[in-house]
DRENLUM-809202 format. One record per residue: x, z, y negated of N, C-alpha, C in turn; residue in three letters; residue number from 1. Coordinates in steps of 0.1 Angstrom, whole numbers, plus 5000, padded with zeros to 4 digits. Atoms other than C-alpha are relative to their C-alpha. Example, Ala and Ser with C-alpha at 12.3 -4.5 7.8 and 13.67 -1.06 7.14 Angstrom:
// residues 2
- n.xx / n.zz / n.yy / ca.xx / ca.zz / ca.yy / c.xx / c.zz / c.yy / code / pos
- 5009 / 5000 / 5012 / 5123 / 5078 / 5045 / 5009 / 5000 / 4988 / ALA / 1
- 4991 / 5000 / 5011 / 5137 / 5071 / 5011 / 4992 / 5008 / 4989 / SER / 2
END
This chain:
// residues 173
- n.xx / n.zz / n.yy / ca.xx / ca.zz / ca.yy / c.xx / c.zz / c.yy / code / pos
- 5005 / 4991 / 4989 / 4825 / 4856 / 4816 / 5012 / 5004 / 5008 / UNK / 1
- 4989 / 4998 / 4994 / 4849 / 4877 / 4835 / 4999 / 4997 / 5013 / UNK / 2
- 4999 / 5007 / 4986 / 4856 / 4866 / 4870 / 5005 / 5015 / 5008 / UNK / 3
- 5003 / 4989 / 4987 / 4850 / 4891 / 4901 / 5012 / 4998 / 5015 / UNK / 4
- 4990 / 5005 / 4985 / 4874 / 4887 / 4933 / 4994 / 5014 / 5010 / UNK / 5
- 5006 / 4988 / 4987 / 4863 / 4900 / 4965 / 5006 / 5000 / 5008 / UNK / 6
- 4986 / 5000 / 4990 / 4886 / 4912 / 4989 / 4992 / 5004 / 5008 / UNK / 7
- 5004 / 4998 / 4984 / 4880 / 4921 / 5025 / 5016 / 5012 / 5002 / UNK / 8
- 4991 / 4990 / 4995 / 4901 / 4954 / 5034 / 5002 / 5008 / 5015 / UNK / 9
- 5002 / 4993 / 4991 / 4909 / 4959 / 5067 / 5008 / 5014 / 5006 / UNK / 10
- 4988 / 4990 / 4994 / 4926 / 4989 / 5083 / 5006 / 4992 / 5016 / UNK / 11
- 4988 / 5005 / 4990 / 4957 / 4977 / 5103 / 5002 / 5011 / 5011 / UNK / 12
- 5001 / 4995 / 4988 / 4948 / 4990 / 5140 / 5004 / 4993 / 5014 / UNK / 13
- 4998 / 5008 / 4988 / 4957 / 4982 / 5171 / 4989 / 4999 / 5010 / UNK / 14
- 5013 / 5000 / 4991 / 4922 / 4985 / 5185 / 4993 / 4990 / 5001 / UNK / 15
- 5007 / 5016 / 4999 / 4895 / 4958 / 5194 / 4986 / 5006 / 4989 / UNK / 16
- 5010 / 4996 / 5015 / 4871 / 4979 / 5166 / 5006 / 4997 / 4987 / UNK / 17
- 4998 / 5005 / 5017 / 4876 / 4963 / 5133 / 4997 / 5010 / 4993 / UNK / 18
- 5007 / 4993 / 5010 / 4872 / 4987 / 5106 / 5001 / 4995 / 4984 / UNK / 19
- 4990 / 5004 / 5015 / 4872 / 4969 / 5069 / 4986 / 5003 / 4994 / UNK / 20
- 5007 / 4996 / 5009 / 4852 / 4971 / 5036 / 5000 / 4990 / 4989 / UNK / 21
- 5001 / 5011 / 5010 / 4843 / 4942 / 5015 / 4998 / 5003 / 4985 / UNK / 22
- 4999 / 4991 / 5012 / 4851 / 4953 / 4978 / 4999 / 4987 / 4990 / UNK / 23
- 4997 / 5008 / 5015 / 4844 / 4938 / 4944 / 5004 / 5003 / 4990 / UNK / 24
- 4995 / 4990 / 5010 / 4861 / 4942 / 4916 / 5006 / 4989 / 4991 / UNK / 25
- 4993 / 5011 / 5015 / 4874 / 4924 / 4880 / 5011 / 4997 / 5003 / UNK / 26
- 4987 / 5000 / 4999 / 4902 / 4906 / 4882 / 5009 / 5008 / 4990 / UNK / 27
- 4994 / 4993 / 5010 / 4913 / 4923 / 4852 / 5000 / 5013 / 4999 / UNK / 28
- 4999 / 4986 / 4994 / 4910 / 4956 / 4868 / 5011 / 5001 / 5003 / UNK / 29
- 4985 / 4997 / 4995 / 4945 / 4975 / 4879 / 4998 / 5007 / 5008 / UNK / 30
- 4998 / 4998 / 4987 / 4957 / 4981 / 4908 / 4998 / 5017 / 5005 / UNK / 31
- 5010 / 4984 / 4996 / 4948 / 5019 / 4904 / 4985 / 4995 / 5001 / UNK / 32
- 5013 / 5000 / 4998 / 4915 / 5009 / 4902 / 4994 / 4996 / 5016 / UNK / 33
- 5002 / 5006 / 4988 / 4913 / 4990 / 4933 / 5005 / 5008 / 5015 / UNK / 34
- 4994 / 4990 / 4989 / 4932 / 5021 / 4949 / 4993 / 5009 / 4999 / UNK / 35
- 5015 / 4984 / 5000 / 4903 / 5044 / 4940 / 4992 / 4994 / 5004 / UNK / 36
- 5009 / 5003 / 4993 / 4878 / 5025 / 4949 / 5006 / 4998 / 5016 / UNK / 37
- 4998 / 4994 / 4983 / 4895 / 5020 / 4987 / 5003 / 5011 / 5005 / UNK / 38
- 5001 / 4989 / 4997 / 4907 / 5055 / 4987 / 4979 / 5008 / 5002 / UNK / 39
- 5016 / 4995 / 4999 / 4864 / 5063 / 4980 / 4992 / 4993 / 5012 / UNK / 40
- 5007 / 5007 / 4985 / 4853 / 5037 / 5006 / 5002 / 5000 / 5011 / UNK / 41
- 4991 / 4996 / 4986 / 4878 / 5048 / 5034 / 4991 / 5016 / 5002 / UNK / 42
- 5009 / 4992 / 5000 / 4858 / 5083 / 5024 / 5016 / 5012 / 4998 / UNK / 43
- 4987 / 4991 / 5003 / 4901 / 5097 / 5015 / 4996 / 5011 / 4987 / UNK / 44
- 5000 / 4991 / 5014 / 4904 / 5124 / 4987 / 5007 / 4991 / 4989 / UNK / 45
- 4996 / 5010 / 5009 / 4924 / 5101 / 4970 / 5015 / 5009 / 4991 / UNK / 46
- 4987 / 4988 / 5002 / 4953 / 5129 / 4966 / 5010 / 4994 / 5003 / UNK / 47
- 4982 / 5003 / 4994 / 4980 / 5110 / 4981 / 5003 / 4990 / 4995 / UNK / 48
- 4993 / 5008 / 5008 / 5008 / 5089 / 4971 / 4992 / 4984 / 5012 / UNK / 49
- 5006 / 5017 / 4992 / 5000 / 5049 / 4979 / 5009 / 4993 / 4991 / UNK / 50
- 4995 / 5010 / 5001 / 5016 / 5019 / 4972 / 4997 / 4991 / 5004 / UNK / 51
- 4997 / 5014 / 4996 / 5009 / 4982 / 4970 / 5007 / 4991 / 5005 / UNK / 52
- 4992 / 5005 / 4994 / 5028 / 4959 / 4987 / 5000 / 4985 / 4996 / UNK / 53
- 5002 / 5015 / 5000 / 5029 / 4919 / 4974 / 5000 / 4994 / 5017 / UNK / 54
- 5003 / 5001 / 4987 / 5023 / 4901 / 5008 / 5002 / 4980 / 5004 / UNK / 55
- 4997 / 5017 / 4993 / 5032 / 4864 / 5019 / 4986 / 4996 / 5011 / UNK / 56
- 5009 / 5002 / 4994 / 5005 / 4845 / 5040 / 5000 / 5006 / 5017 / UNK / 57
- 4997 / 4993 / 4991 / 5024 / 4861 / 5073 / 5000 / 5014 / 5002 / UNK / 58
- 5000 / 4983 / 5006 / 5019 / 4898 / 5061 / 5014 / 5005 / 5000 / UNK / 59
- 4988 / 4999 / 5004 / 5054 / 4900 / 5053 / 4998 / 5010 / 4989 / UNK / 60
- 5001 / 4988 / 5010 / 5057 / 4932 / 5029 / 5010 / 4996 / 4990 / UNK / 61
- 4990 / 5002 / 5014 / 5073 / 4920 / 4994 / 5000 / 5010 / 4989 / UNK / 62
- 4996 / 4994 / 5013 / 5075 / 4938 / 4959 / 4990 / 5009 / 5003 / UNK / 63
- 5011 / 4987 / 5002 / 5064 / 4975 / 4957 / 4989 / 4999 / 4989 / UNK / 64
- 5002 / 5000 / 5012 / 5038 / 4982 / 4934 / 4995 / 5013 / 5001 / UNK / 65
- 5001 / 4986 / 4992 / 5034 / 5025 / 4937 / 4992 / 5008 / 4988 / UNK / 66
- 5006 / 4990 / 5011 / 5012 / 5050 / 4921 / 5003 / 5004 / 4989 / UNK / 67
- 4987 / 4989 / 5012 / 5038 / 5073 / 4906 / 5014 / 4994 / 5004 / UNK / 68
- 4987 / 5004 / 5001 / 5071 / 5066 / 4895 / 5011 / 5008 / 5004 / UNK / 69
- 4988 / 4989 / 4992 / 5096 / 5086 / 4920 / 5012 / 4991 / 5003 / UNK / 70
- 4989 / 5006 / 5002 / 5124 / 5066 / 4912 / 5011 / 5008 / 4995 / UNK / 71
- 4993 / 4992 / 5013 / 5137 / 5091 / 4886 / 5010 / 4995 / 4996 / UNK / 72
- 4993 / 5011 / 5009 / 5149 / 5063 / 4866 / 5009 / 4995 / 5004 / UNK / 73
- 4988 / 5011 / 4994 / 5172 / 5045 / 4891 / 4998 / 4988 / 4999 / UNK / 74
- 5005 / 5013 / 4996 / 5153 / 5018 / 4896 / 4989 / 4995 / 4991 / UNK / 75
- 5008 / 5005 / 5007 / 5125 / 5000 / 4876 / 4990 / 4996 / 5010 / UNK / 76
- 5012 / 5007 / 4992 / 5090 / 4999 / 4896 / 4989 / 5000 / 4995 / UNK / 77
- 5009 / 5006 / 5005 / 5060 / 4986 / 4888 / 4989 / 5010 / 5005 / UNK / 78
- 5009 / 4990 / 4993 / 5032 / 5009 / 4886 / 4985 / 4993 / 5002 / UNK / 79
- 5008 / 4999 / 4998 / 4996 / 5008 / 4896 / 4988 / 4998 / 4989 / UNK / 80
- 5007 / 4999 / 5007 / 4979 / 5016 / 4868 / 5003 / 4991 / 4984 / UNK / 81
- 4992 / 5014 / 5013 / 5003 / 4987 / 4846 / 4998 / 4991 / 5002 / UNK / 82
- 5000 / 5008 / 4992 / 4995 / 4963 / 4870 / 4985 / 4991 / 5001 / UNK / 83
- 5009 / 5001 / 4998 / 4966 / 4944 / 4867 / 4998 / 4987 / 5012 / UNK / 84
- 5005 / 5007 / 4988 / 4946 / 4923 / 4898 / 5008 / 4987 / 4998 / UNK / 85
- 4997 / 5007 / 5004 / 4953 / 4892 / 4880 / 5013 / 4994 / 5000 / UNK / 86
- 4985 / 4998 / 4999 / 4990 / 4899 / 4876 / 5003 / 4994 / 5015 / UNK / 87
- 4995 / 4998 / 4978 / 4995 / 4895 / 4918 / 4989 / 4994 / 5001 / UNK / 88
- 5009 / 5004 / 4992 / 4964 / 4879 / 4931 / 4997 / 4984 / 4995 / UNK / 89
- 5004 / 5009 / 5004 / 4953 / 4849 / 4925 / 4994 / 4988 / 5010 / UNK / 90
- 5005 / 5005 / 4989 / 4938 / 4820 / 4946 / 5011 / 4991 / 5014 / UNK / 91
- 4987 / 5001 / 4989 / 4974 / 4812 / 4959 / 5009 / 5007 / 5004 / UNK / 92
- 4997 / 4985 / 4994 / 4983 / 4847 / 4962 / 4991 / 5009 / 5007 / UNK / 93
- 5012 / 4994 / 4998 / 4960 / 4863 / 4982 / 4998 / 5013 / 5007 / UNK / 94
- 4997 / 4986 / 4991 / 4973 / 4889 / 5005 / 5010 / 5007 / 4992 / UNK / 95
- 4993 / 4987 / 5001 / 4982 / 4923 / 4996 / 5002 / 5011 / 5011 / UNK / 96
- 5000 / 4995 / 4989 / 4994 / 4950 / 5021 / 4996 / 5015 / 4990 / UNK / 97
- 5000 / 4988 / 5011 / 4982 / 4988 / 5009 / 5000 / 5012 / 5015 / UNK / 98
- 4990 / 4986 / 4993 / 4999 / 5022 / 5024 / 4994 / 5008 / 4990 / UNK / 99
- 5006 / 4987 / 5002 / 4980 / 5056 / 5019 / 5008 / 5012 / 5005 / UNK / 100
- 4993 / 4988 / 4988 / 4996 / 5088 / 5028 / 5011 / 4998 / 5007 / UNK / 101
- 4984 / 5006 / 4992 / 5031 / 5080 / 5036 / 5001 / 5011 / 5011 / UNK / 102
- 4999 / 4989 / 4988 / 5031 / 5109 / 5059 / 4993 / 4994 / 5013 / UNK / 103
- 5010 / 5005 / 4992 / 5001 / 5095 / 5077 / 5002 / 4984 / 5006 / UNK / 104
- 4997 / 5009 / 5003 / 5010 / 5060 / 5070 / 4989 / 4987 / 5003 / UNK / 105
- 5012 / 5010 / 4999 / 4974 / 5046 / 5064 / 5004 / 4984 / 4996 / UNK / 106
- 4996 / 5010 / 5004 / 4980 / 5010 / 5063 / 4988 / 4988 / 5001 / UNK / 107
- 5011 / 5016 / 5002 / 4952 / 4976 / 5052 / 5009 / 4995 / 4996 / UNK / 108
- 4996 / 5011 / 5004 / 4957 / 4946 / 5049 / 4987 / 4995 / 4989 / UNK / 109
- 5012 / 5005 / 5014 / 4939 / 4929 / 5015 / 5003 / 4989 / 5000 / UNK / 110
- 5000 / 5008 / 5005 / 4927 / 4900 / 5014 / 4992 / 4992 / 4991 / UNK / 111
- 5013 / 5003 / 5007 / 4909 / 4881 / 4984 / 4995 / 4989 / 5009 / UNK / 112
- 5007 / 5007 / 4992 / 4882 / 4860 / 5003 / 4993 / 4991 / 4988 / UNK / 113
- 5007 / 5010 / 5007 / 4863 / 4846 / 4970 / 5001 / 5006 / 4987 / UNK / 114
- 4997 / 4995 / 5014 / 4865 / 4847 / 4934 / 4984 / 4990 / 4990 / UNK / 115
- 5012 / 5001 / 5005 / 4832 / 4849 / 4918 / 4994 / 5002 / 4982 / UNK / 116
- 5005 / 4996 / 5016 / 4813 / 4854 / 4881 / 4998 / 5010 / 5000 / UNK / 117
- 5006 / 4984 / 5005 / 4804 / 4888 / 4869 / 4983 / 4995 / 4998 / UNK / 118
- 5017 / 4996 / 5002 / 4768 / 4897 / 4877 / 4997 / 5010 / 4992 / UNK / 119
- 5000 / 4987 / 5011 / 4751 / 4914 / 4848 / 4994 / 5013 / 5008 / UNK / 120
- 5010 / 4987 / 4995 / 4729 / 4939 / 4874 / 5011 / 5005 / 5008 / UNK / 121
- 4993 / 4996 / 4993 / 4762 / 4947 / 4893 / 5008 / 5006 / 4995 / UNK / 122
- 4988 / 4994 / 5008 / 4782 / 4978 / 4884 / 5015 / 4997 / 5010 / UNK / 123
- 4992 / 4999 / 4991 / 4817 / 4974 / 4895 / 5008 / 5009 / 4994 / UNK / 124
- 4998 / 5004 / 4989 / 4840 / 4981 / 4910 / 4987 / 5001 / 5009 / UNK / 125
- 5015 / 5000 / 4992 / 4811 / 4974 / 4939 / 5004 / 4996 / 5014 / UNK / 126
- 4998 / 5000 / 4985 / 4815 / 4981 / 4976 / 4990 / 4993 / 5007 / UNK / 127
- 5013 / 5015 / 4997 / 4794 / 4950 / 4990 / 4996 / 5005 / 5016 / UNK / 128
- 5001 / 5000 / 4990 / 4799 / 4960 / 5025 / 5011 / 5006 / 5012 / UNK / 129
- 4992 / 4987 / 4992 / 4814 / 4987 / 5054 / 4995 / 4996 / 5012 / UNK / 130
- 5002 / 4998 / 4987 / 4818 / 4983 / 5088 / 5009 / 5008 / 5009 / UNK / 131
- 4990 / 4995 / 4991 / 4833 / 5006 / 5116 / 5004 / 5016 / 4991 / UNK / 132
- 4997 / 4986 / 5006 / 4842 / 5042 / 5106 / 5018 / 5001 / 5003 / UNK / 133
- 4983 / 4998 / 4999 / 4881 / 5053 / 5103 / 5001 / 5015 / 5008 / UNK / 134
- 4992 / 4991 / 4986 / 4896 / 5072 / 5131 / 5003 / 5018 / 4993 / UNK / 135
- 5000 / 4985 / 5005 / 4900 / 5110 / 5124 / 5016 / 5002 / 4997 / UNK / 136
- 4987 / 5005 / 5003 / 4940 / 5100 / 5127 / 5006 / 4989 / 4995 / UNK / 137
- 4991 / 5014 / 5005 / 4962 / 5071 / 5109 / 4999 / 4998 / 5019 / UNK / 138
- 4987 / 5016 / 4983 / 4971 / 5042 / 5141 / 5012 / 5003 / 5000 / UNK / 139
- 4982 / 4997 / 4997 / 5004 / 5053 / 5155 / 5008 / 4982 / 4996 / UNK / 140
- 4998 / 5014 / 5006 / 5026 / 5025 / 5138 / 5017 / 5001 / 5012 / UNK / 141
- 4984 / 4999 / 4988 / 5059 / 5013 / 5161 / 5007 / 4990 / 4991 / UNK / 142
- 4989 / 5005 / 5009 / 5090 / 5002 / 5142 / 5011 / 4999 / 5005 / UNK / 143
- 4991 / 5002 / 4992 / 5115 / 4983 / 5153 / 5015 / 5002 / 4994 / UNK / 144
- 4989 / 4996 / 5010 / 5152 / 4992 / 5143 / 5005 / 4981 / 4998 / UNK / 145
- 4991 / 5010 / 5002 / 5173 / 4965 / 5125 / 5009 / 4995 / 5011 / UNK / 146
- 4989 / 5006 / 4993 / 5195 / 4945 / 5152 / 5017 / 5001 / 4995 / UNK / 147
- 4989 / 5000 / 5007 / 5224 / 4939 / 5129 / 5006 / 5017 / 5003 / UNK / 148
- 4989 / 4991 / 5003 / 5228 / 4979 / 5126 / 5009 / 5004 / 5014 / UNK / 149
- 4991 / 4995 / 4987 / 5255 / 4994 / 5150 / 4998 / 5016 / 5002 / UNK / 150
- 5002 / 4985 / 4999 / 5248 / 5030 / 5159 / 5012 / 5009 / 5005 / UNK / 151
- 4990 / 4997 / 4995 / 5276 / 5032 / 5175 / 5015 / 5005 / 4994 / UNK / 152
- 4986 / 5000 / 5012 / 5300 / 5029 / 5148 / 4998 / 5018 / 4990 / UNK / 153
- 4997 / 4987 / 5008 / 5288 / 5064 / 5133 / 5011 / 5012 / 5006 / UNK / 154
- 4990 / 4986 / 5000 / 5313 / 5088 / 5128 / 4995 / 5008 / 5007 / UNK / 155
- 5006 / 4986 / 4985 / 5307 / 5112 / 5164 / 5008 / 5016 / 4992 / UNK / 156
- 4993 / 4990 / 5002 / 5333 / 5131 / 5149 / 4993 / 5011 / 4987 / UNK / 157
- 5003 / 4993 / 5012 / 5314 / 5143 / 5118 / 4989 / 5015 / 5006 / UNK / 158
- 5005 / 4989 / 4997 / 5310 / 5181 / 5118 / 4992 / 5010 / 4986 / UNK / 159
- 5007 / 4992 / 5012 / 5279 / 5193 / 5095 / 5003 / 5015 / 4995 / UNK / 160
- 5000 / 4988 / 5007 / 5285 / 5227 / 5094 / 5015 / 5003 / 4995 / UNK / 161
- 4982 / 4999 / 5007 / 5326 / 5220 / 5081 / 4997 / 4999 / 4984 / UNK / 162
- 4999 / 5004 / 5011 / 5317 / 5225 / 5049 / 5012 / 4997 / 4987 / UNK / 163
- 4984 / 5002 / 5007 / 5354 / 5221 / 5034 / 5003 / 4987 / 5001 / UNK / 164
- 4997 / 5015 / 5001 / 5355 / 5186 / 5047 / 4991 / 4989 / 4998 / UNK / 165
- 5012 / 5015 / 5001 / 5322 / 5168 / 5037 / 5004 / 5000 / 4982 / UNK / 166
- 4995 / 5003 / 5016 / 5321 / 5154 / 5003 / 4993 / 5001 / 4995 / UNK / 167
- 5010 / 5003 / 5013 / 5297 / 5165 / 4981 / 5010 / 5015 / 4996 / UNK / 168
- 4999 / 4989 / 5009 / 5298 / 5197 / 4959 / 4986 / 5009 / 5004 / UNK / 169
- 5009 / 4992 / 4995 / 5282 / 5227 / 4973 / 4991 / 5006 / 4988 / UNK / 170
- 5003 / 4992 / 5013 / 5273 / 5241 / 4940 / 4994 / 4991 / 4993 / UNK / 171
- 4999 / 5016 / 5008 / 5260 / 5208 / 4929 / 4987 / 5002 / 4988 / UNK / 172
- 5011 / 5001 / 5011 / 5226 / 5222 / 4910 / 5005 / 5012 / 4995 / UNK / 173
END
């Protein structure tokens, strides 16, 4: 019998209104899957780029895991729809962080809450339960800069429009 995991998704708000969405879904579902059904239960189009995030029990943001591959072959990232629940979750992995709309910068926190049997009368994926409606805007997010960097140290002198002394190649495409 295949085994169910039920996560609890909340939207990461700074308000005292909770808004989350109690989702079920096969472990052996991929992480696109689990990105369409929250994109459908948030009530999104489901048009925009997103990304997974592995997650430590602190909500610490670890390994991407991203819809589409906009790397253009620099890097090696793990996609969504290669990725199955299973892969990343498990009962001593449990938090995932998930970003909607990088523009917007919808941001839940996921966490699995119980890992159950497959009911034969239950289609899934299956949205068990919604509370709270989502804001007409993303939650303004505040970002702190790195300490270590120096701002100071940038080049004052650098003159963008010298194009004779920057280093690329103007003609470059």
């Amino acid at each position: 019998m295949t085994m169910i995991y039920r996560f609890r998704v909340i939207l990461d708000n700074d308000t005292e209104d909770d808004i989350f969405r109690d989702i079920e879904i096969r472990k052996t579902d991929t992480l696109e899957d689990l990105h369409n059904t929250i994109t459908q239960s948030f009530g999104f189009d489901g048009t925009e780029m997103a990304s997974f995030y592995v997650s430590d029990d602190q909500w610490n943001q670890g390994e991407e895991i991203s819809l589409f591959d906009m790397s253009e072959g620099m890097n090696s990232v793990r996609l969504m729809n290669e990725t199955t629940l299973d892969d990343i979750v498990d009962d001593t992995r449990t938090k995932l962080i998930y970003v909607y709309d990088f523009l917007s910068m919808w941001t839940f926190l996921i966490e699995l809450a119980e890992i159950v049997e497959e009911t034969d009368s239950v289609d899934y994926p299956n949205l068990m339960f919604v509370h709270g409606q989502i804001p007409n805007d993303a939650p303004e997010k505040t970002f702190e800069a790195d300490d270590s960097l120096d701002y100071d140290d940038l080049d004052e002198d650098l003159n963008i429009d010298d194009y004779d002394n920057l280093d690329f190649n103007e003609n470059w495409n």
